[in-house]
C-alpha positions in Angstrom: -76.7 -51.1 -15.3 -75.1 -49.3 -18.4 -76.4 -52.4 -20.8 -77.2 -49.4 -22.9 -73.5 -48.2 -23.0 -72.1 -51.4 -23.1 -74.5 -51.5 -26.4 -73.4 -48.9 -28.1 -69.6 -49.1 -27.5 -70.3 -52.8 -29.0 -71.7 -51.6 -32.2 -69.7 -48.7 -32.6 -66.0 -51.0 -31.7 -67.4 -53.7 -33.9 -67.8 -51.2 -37.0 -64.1 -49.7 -36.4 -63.0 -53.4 -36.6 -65.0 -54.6 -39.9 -66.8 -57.0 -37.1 -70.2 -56.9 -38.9 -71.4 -60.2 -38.1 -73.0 -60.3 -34.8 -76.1 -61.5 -32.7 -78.2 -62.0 -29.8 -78.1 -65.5 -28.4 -79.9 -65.0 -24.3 -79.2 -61.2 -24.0 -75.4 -62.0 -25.1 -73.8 -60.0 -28.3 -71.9 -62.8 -30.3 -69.5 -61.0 -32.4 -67.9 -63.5 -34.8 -64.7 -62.0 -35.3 -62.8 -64.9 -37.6 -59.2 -64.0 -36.4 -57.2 -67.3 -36.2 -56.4 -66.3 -32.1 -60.1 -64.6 -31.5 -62.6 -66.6 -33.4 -65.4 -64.8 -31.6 -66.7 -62.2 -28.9 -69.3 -62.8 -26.2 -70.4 -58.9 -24.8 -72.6 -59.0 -22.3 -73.7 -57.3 -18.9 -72.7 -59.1 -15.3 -76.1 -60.3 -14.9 -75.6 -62.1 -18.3 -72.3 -63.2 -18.0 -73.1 -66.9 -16.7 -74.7 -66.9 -20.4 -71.6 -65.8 -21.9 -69.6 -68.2 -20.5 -71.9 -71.4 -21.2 -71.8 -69.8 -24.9 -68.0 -69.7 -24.7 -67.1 -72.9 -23.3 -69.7 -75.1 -25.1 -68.6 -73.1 -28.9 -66.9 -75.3 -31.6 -63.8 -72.9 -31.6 -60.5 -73.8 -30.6 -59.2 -73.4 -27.1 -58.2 -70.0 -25.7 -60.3 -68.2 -29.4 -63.3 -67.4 -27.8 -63.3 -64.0 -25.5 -65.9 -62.2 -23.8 -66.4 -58.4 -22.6 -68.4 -58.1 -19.3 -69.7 -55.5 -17.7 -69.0 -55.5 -13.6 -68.2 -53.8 -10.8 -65.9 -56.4 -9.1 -63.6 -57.5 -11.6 -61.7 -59.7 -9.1 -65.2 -61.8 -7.8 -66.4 -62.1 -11.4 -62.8 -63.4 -12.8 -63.5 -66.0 -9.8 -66.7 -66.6 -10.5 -65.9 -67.1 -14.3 -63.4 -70.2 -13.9 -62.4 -72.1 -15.9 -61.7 -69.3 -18.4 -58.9 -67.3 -18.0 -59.2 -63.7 -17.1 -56.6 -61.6 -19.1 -56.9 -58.1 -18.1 -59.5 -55.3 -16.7 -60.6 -52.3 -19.0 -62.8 -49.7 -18.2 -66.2 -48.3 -20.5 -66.2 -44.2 -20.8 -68.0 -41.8 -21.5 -68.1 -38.2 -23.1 -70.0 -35.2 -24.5 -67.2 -34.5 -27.0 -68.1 -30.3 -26.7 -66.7 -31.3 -23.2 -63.5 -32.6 -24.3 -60.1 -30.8 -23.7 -58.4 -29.1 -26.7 -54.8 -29.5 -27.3 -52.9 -28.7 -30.5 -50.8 -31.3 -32.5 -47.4 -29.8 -31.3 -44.4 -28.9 -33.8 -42.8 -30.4 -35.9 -45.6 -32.6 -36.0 -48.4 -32.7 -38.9 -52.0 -33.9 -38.5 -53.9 -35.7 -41.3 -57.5 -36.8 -41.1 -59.5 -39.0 -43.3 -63.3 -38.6 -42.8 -65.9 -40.9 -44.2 -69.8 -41.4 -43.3 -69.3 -44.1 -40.8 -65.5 -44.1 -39.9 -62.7 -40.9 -39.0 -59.1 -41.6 -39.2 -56.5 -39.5 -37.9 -52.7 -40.2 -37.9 -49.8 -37.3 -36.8 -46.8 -38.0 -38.3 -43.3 -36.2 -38.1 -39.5 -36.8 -38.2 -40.1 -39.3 -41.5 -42.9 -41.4 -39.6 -46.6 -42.2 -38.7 -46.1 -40.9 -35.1 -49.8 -41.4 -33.4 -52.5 -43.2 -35.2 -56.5 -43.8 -33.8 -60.2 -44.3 -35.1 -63.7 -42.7 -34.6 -66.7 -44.9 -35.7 -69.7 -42.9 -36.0 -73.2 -44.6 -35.7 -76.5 -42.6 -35.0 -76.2 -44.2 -31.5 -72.8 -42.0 -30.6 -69.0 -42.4 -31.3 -66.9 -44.9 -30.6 -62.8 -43.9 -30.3 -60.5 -46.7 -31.1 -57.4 -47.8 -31.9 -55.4 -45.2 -30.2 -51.7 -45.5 -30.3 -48.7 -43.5 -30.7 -45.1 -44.9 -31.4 -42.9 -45.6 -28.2 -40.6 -43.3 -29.9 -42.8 -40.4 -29.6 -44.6 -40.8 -26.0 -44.6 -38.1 -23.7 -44.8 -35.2 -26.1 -49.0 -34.9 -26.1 -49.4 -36.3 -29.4 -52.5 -38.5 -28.0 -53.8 -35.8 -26.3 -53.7 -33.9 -30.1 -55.2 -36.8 -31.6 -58.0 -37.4 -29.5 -58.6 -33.8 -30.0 -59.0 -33.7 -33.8 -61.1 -36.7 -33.8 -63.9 -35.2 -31.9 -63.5 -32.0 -33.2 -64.4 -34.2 -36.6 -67.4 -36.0 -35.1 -71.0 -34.9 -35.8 -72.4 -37.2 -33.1 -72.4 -35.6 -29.5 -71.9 -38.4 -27.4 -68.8 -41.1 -28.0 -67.5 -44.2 -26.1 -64.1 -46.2 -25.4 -62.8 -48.7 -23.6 -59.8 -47.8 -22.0 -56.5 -50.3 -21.2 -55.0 -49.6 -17.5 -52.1 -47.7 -19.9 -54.7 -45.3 -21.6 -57.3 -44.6 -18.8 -55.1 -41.6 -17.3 -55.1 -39.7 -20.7 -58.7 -40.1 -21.2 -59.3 -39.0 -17.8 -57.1 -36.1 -18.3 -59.6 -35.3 -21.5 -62.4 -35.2 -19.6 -63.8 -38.7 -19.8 -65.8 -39.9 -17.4 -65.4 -44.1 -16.5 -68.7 -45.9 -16.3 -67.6 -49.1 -15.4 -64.9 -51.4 -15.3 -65.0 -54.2 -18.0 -63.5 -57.7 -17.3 -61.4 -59.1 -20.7 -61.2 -63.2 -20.7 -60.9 -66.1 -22.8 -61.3 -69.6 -22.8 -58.2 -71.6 -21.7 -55.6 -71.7 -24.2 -53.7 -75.1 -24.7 -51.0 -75.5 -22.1 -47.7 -75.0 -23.9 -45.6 -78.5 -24.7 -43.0 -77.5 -22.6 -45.1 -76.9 -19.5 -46.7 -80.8 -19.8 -43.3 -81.9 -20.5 -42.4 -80.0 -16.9 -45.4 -80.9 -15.0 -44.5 -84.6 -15.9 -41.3 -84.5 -14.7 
């Protein structure tokens, strides 16, 4: 279920990130993401995640580079099932019509600028001498995907994100657009109108245990 989804988030995340090298190895996406602490992605459905792992624990990277992105509906059994790579954290895939999407306006004193090119929107709100709120909509023919949403601590709590996410759809000639939400951001994309398809289970390969801790254990 929601392979489809989990597809076109993939392509649309990987565009907002410059991640345009990427692959189908045995129904897994292999994103090759060349950042020194995440060499490479593994995306894949639950049915495909035994896949995903062989691919990330028989990879030349270095330990605790390779992550995957998998698709389940029991994030606890999978993270289980999944050992010996380390689970780091649960997301969750949504979903939107963005004509469905709350409205709210960017609030005073605050300013909103937009930047809009063929494949990729950027909006940032900025006030009191500052970038304030900053995110991303990459737009492929397949939908939208919203990313890299953040607003300063300083300036939580005042519905800047709310603002944001409001210009960028209003922006965005595709209908239909996709994120995947931290535990921190789900609430305000519920509060928009998003609707959660399915959680989405963030892990890694083991990093190297730390000196300190070998030192310790030999102790």
């Amino acid at each position: 279920m929601h392979e489809e989804a989990l597809t076109r988030w993939q392509r649309g995340w990987s565009a907002s990130r410059g991640w345009t090298d990427y692959q189908e190895v045995d129904d897994v996406t292999v994103v090759r993401v060349g950042e020194p602490e995440r060499r490479v992605e593994y995306v894949a459905t639950e049915a495909n995640a035994t896949a995903a792992a062989h691919l990330a624990l028989t990879d030349s990277h270095p330990a605790g580079t390779s992550w995957l992105a998998i698709t389940t509906d029991d994030p606890a059994r999978l993270a289980a099932n999944l050992k010996p790579l380390e689970a780091l954290r649960t997301e969750w895939l949504m979903t939107i019509a963005l004509a469905d999407q709350a409205s709210y306006p960017v609030p005073a004193p605050y300013r909103l600028e937009v930047s809009v090119t063929p494949s990729i929107i950027d909006a940032q709100i900025c006030g009191y001498g500052e970038i304030a709120a900053t995110g991303r909509m990459a737009v492929l023919h397949t939908g939208a995907v919203a990313d890299l949403i953040t607003t300063a601590p300083a300036h939580r709590h005042r519905g800047l994100a709310k603002a944001l996410m409001t210009a960028l759809a209003q922006s965005t000639p595709t209908p239909t657009a996709y994120l995947s939400a931290s535990p921190q951001g789900r609430p305000l994309y519920e509060s928009l109108g998003w609707t959660t398809l399915t959680p989405l289970l963030i892990a890694r390969t083991s990093p190297p245990a730390a000196v300190g801790s070998r030192r310790a254990d030999a102790e």
